[in-house]
C-alpha positions in Angstrom: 120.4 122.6 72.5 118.2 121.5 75.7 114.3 120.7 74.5 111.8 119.0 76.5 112.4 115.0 76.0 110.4 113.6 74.2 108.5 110.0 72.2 107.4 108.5 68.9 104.2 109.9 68.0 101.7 107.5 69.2 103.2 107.9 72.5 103.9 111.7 72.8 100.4 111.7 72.0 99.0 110.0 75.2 101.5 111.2 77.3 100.2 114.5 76.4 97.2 113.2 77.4 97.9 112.6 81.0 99.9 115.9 80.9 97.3 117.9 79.8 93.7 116.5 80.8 92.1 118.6 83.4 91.9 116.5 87.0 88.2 116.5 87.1 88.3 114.9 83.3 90.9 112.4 83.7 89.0 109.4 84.8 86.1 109.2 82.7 88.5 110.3 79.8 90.8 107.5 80.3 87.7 104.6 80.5 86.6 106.1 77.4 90.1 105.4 75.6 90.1 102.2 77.2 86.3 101.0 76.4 87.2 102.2 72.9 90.0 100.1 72.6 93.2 101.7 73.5 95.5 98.7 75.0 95.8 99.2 78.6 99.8 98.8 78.3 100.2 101.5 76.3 97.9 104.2 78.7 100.1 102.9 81.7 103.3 103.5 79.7 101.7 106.8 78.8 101.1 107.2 82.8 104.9 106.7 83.5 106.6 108.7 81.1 104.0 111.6 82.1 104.4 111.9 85.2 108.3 111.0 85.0 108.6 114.2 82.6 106.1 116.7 83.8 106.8 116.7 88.2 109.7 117.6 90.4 111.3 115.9 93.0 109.5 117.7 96.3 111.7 117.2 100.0 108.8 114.4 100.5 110.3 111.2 99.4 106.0 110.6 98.3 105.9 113.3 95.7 106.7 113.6 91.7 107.3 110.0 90.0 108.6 108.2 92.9 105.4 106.3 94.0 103.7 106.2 90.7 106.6 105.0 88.4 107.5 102.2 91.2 103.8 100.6 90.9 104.2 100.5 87.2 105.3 96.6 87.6 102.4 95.9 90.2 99.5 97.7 88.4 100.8 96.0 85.4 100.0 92.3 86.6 97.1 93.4 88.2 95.6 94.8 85.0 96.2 90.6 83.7 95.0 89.2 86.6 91.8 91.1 86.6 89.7 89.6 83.8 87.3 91.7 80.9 86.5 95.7 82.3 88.1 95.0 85.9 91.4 95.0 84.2 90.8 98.7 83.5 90.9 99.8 87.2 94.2 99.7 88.2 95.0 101.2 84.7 92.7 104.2 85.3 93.8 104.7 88.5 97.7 104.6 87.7 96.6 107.4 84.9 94.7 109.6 88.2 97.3 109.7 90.0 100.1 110.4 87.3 97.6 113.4 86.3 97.0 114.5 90.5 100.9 114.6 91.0 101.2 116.8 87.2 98.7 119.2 88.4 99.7 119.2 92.2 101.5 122.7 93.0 104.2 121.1 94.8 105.1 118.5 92.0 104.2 120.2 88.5 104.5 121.1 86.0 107.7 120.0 86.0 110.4 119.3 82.8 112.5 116.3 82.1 114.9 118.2 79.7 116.7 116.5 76.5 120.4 116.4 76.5 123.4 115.2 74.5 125.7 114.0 76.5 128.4 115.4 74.7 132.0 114.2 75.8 131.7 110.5 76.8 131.3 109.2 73.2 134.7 107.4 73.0 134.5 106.6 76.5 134.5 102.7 77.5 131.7 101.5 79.3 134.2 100.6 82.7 135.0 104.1 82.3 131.5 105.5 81.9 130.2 103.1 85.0 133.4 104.6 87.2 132.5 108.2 86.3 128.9 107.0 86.9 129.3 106.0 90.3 131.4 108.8 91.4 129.1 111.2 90.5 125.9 109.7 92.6 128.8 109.1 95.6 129.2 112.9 95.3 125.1 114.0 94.9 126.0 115.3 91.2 122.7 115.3 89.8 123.1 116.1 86.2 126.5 114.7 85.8 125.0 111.1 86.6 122.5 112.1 84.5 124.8 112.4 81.7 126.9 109.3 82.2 123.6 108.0 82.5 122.1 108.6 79.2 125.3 107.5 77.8 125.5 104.2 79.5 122.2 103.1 78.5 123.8 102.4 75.2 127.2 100.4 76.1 126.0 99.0 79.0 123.2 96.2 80.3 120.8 97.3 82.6 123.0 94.9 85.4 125.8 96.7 85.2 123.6 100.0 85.6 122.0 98.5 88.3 124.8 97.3 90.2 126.6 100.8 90.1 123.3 102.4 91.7 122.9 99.8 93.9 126.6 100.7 95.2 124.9 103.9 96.6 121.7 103.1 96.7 122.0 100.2 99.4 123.9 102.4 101.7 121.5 105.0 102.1 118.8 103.0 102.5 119.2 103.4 106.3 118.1 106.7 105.7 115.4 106.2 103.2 113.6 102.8 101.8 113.2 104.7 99.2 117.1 105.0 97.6 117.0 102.0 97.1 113.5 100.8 96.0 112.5 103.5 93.7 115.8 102.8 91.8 114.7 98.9 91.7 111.0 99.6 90.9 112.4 101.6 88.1 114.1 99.4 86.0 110.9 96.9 86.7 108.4 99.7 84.9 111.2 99.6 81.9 110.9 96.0 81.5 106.9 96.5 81.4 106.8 99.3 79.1 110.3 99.1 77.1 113.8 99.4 78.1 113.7 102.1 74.9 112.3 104.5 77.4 114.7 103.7 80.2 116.2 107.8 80.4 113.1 108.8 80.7 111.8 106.3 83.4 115.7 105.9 84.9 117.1 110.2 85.1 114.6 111.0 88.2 116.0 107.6 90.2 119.5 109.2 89.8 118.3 112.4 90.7 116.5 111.1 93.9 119.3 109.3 94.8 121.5 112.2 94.5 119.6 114.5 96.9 120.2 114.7 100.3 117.6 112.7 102.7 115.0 114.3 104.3 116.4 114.4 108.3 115.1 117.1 109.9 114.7 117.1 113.7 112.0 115.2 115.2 110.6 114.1 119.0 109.4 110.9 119.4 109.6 107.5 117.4 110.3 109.3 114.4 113.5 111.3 116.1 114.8 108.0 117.4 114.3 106.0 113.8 115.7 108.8 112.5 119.4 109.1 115.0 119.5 104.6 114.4 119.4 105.3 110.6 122.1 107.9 110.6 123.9 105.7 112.8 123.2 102.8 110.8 124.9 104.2 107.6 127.9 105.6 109.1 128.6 101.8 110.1 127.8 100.3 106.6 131.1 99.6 106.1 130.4 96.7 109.4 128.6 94.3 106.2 131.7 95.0 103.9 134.2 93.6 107.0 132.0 91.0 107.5 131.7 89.6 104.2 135.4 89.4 104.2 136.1 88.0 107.8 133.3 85.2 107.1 134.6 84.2 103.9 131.5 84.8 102.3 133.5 87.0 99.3 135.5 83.6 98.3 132.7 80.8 99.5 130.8 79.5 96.7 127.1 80.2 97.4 124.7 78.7 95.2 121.8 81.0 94.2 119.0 78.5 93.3 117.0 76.9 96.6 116.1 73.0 97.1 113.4 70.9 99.1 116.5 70.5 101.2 116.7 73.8 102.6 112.8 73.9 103.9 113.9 73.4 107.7 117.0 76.2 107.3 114.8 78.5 105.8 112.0 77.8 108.4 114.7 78.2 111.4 115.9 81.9 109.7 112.0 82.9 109.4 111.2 81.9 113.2 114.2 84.7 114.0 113.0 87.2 111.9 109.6 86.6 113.6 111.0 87.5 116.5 113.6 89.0 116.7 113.6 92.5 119.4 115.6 94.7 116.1 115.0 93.7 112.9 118.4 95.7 112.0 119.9 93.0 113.8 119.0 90.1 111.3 121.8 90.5 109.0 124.3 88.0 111.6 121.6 85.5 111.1 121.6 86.4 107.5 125.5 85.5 107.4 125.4 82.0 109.7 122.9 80.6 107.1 125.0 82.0 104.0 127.7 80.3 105.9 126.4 77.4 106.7 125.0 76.7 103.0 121.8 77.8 102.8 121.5 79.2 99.2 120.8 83.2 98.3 117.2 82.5 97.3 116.4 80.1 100.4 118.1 82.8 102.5 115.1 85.1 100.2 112.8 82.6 101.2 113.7 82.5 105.1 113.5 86.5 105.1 110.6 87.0 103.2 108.2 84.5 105.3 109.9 86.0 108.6 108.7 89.2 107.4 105.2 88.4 106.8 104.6 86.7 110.0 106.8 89.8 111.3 103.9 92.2 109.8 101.2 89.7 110.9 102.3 90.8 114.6 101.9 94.1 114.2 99.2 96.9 114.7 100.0 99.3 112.4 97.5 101.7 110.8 99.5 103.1 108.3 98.5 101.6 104.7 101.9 102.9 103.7 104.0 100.3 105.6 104.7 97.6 102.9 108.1 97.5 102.9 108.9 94.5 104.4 106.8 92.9 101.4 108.0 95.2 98.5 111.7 95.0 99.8 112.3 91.3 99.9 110.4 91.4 96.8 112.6 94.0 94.9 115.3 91.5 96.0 113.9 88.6 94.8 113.6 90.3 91.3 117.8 91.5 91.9 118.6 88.4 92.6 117.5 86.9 88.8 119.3 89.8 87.4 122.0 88.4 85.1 125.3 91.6 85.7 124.8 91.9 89.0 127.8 91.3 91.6 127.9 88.7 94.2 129.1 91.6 96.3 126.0 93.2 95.4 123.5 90.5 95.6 125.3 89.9 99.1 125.0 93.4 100.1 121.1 93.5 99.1 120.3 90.1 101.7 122.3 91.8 104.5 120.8 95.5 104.3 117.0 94.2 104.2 116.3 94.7 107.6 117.9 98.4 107.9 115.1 100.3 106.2 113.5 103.4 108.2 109.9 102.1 107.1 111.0 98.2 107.7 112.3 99.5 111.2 109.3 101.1 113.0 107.7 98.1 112.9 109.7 97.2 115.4 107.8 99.6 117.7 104.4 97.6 117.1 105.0 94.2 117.3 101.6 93.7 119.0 99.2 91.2 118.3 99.3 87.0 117.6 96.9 85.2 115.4 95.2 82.4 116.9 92.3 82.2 115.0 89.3 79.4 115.8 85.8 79.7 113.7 84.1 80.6 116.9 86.3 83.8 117.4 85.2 84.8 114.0 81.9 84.1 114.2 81.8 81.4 111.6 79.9 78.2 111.5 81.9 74.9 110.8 79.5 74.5 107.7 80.5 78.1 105.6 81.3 77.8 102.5 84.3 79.3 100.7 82.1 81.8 99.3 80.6 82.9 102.5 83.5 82.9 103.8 85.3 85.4 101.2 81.2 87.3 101.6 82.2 88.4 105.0 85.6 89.2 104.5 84.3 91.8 101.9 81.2 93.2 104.6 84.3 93.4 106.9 86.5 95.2 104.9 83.6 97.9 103.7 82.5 97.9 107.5 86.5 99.1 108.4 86.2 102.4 110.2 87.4 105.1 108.1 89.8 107.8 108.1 90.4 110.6 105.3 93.7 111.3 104.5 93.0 115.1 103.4 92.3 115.5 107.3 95.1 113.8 108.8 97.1 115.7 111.6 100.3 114.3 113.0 102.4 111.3 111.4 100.3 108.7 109.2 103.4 106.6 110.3 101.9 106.6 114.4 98.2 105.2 113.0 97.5 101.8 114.9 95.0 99.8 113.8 91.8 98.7 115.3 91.0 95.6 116.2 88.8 94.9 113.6 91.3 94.9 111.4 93.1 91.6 113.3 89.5 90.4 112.9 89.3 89.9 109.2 92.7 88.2 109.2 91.4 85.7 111.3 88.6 85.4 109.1 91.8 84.5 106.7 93.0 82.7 108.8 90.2 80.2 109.2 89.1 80.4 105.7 92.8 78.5 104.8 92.3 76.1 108.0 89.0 74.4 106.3 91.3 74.1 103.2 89.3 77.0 101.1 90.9 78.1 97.9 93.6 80.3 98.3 93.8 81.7 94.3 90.4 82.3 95.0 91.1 84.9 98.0 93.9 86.2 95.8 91.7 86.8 93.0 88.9 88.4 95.4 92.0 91.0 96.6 93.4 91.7 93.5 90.0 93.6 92.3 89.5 94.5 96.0 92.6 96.3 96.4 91.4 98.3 93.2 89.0 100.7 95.3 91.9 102.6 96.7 93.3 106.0 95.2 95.1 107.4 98.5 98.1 105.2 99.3 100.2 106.3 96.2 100.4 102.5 94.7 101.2 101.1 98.0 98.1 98.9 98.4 98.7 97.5 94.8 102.6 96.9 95.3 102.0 95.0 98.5 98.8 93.2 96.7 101.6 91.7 94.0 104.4 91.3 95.9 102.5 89.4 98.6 101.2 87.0 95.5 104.4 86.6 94.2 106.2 85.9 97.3 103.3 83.3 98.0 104.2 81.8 94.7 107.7 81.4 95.7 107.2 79.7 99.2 107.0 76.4 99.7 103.4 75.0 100.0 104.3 73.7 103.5 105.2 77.6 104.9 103.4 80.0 102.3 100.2 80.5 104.0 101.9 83.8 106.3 101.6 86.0 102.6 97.9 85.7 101.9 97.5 86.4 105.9 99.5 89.7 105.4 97.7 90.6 102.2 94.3 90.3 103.8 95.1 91.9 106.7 97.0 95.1 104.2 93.6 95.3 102.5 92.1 95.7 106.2 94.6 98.4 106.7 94.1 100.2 103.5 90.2 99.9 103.3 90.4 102.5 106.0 92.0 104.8 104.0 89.6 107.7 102.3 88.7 109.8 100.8 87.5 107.4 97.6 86.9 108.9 94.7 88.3 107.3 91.3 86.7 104.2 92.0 83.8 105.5 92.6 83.5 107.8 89.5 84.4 104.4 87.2 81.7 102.0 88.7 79.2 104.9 87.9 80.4 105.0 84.1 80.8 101.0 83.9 77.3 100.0 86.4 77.9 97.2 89.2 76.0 94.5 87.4 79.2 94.9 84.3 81.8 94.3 87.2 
């Protein structure tokens, strides 16, 4: 018999929490569990599962679990990085907006129903992962379910992976989010427990099995839209090409070295600038070619794509991807079960993205910061440096979200957001901190409630991918999270933030 799924005891009993706390209750409920000593890991567990059992799957690709399951992994290591009661914020909000999407018309109540998945017991694992695929290739929802549920006892989470990936990475011309919400999954089970993968894993199938979102549109939007479809009917290009340059037979080491640094620099410059960004996967295949390692091909990509967002003059605090996407592949990459095929596939598709390609329409601005375009003094100090950034980033003019007509996805920016970077940009010239910026930014980033988890995914994927760049080139992450923050402290209304900083009083924080 079919029953609602659910947990042990301690754990049904805060996800009924988030399930069933009314909106206007939620945040000062949660900081009361948390003050009190609930662990923060388990209300963000709590969080997930909620919002994974109790919303549907609405024809907007930003409703149900998608967006607050995939920050699972960033709010996480924001929670740490934020010391005493500032680790609470990205906690509380994660819980706000699992409760918003359960109580939002469109997305709940929903019902992530328990099954046996009767008929695959004596069924090999190959077998299983074969059926498994098949099913997604053909959109059958509860099917992959199934083989799903059953997998996730005879196989590792890489061979899961790589069979979603095998559909996932195709369609990601038509949608980021195919492929990253399936990703971003399996990252939120490694925070809270792979023994709650179904729940956290059977809406990623289900996503990936439904039909994208295409419908006829004028303007940037229509033309993204007619590249993308275009782009996925000629997937089967990087399959031919992996074959005709050898690549499936060449021995390509994974792990970077020191030796790489001017390869990885040369493929970085091209991403930079290059007129299509879908056009990056040749370049991707001369370097794989010519040596360069998986990860220093990572490395190449992922500093090309900062500098890449650096240049442009978007408003829309949603457009991440070229952070969140490298770093998605960057955690593939470490994933023991995965194919080279797969962790081929994943380098060559980066750049065919619908979010990753409209950039291409607002390639823009250059930094070339001096203290005097700032408005600095040779003499400021690293603290009055990071002072201003904040005045600057409460002084961004405003726009409210709830108001917005049109496509967030055609906001530009103003100009004063270009200004703070350079206020970046000359904080790191007089040889400032940078960990200190970060840590500034990590707490900053916790005033937003608006961009669905996108302002704290590109906070920690930005971090990371500055961890993993060589000190020489690394600098182009912290730009791109400063000038995110810029972007996203534009974004209203605020009112979760708010609402804790009255409970907690500034002079705790």
């Amino acid at each position: 018999m079919a029953g609602l799924l659910r947990f042990d005891k301690p754990t049904e009993e805060l996800v009924s929490f988030v399930e069933n706390t009314e909106p206007d209750k939620i945040v000062a409920e949660t900081w009361d569990r948390l003050s009190n000593g609930e662990p923060k890991e388990q209300l963000l567990a709590a969080a997930a599962l909620a919002v994974s059992r109790s919303t549907e799957l609405p024809p907007s690709h930003h409703g149900g679990p998608v967006h607050p399951v995939s920050g699972v992994y960033a709010i996480d290591a924001l929670s740490q990085r934020n010391t005493g009661t500032r680790g609470f914020f990205p906690v509380i909000q994660s819980v706000a907006l699992a409760n918003k999407h359960i109580h939002s018309p469109s997305m709940g109540p929903g019902m992530l129903l328990h099954f046996e998945a009767t008929g695959f017991e004596g069924m090999s694992a190959e077998s299983l992962l074969e059926g498994f695929r098949k099913a997604l290739e053909q959109r059958m929802a509860t099917l992959a379910e199934k083989y799903l549920v059953s997998l996730l006892k005879k196989a590792t989470p890489g061979q899961i992976m790589d069979a979603l990936l095998e559909v996932a990475i195709p369609r990601n011309a038509l949608d980021d989010h195919y492929f990253l919400y399936a990703v971003f999954a399996f990252r939120a089970a490694e925070v809270i427990g792979w023994q709650y993968a179904e729940a956290l894993l059977r809406p990623p199938v289900r996503f990936l099995c439904r039909h994208p979102k295409l419908e006829h549109a004028g303007g940037e939007r229509g033309e993204i839209i007619e590249d993308g479809i275009a782009l996925y009917k000629r997937f089967a290009d990087f399959e031919k090409l992996i074959v005709d340059r050898g690549l499936d037979a060449t021995d390509i080491s994974v792990q970077s070295s020191e030796s790489e640094t001017q390869e990885i620099a040369k493929l970085a410059s091209e991403v930079e600038s290059i007129a299509s960004i879908a056009d990056i996967a040749e370049s991707v295949v001369d370097k794989l070619v010519g040596g360069l390692s998986m990860l220093g091909t990572l490395e190449g990509l992922s500093l090309g794509g900062a500098r890449r967002y650096l240049r442009s003059n978007t408003g829309n605090p949603f457009d991440v991807h070229l952070h969140t996407g490298i770093n998605a592949r960057r955690y593939l990459l470490s994933l023991k079960g995965l194919s080279r095929r797969t962790r081929l596939l994943t380098l060559l598709s980066w750049g065919q993205g619908y979010e990753i390609r409209h950039l291409d329409r607002t390639l823009k601005w250059d930094l070339v910061a001096s203290p005097s375009s700032v408005g600095f003094s040779e003499e400021g100090s690293q603290e009055t440096i990071i002072d201003s950034i904040a005045e600057s980033l409460e002084g961004q003019p405003g726009f409210d979200l709830t108001t917005l007509e049109g496509s967030i996805a055609e906001l530009r920016a103003p100009e004063s957001v270009l200004h703070v970077t350079e206020m970046a940009e000359c904080y790191l010239a007089d040889g400032y901190d940078p960990q200190a910026l970060f840590r500034f930014l990590a707490f900053e980033v916790c005033r937003d409630d608006q961009s669905e988890m996108h302002a704290y995914k590109m906070q920690q994927a930005a971090y990371e991918e500055y961890t993993h760049t060589r000190e020489t080139l690394r600098d182009a992450h912290l730009l791109a999270a400063v000038k995110h923050a810029a972007t996203v402290a534009r974004l209203g209304p605020r009112t979760v933030y708010p609402e804790v900083v009255s409970m907690l009083g500034t002079a705790s924080l």
